[in-house]
C-alpha positions in Angstrom: 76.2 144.1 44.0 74.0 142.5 46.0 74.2 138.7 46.9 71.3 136.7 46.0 69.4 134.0 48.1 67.1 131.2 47.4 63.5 131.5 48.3 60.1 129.6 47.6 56.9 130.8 47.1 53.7 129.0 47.8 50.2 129.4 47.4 47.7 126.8 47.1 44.5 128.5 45.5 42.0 126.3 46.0 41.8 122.5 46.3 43.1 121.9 42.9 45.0 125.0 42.0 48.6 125.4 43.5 51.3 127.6 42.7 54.8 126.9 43.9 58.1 129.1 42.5 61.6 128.9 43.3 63.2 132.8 42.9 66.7 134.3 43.8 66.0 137.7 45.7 68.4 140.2 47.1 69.8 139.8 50.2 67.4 141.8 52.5 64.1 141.9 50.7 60.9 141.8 52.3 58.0 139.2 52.2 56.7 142.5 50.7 59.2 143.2 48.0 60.0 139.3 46.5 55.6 139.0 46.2 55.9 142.2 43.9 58.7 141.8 41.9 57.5 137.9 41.7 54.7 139.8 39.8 52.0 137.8 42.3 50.1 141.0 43.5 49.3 141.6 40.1 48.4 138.3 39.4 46.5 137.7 42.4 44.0 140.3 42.8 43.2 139.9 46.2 46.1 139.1 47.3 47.9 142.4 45.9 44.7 144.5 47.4 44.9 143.1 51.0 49.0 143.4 50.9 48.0 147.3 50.0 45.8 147.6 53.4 48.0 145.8 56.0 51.3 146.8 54.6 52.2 149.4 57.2 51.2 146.6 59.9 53.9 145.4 62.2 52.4 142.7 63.4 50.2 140.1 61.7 46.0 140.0 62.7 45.3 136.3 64.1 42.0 135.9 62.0 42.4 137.1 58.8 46.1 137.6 58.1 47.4 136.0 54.7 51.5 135.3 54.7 54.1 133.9 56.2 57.4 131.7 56.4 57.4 128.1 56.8 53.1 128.4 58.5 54.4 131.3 60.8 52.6 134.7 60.3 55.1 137.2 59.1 54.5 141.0 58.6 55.1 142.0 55.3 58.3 143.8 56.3 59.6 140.7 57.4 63.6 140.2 55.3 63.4 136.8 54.2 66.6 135.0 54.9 67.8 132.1 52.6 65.9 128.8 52.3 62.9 130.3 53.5 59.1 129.5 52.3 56.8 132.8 51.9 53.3 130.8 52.1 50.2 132.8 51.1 47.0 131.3 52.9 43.8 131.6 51.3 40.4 132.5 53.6 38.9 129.4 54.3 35.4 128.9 53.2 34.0 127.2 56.6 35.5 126.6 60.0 36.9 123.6 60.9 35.2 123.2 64.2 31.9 123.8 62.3 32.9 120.9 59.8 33.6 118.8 62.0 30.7 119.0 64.0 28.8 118.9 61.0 30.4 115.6 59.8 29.8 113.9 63.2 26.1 112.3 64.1 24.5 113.5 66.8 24.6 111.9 70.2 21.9 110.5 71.3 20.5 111.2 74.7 21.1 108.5 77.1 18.0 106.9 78.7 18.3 105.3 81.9 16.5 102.3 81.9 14.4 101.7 85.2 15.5 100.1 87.7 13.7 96.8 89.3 13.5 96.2 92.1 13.6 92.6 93.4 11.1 91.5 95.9 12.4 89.9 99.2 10.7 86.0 99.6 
């Protein structure tokens, strides 16, 4: 029989929507594995059909990937070891820099004043 281990799931799906789970999985499972038998690619459409396309992948795409352990991108094949966090990241709708920037006022170009200059008496 296999021994079981503690695990967490977490997924916040927007600003107001968060899911959060605490599942015993089989000793050796992958990311892969506990997200399906959790039931959370079928409940999460997108999620389930971008695990489907990068599931063969060894290692995770910078941009665009969308799981790991503890904010560390994991392939899917990845064996979860006890204690450990499986966070699913959602796209974001902006970039940060671009907020940012956005959020700041513009500089204003600095004008030099002229200079005087003081007559000799």
């Amino acid at each position: 029989m296999d021994r079981l281990i503690t695990i967490y799931l977490a997924y916040a799906e927007d600003a107001l929507t968060q899911h959060y789970e605490v599942l015993q999985v089989p000793t050796g499972s992958s990311i892969y594995t506990v997200l399906k038998d959790a039931g959370w690619l079928a409940r999460f459409t997108d999620l389930g059909a971008w695990c489907e396309t990068v599931r063969m992948l060894d290692t995770p795409d910078n941009k665009h990937w969308r799981v790991g352990i503890y904010a560390q991108k994991q392939p899917l094949s990845y064996i979860v070891q006890p204690f450990d966090r499986i966070e699913v990241y959602r796209s974001l709708e902006a970039d940060p820099m671009k907020q940012r920037k956005a959020k700041t006022p513009p500089k204003k170009p600095h004008v030099r004043k002229p200079r005087i200059k003081k007559s000799k008496r």
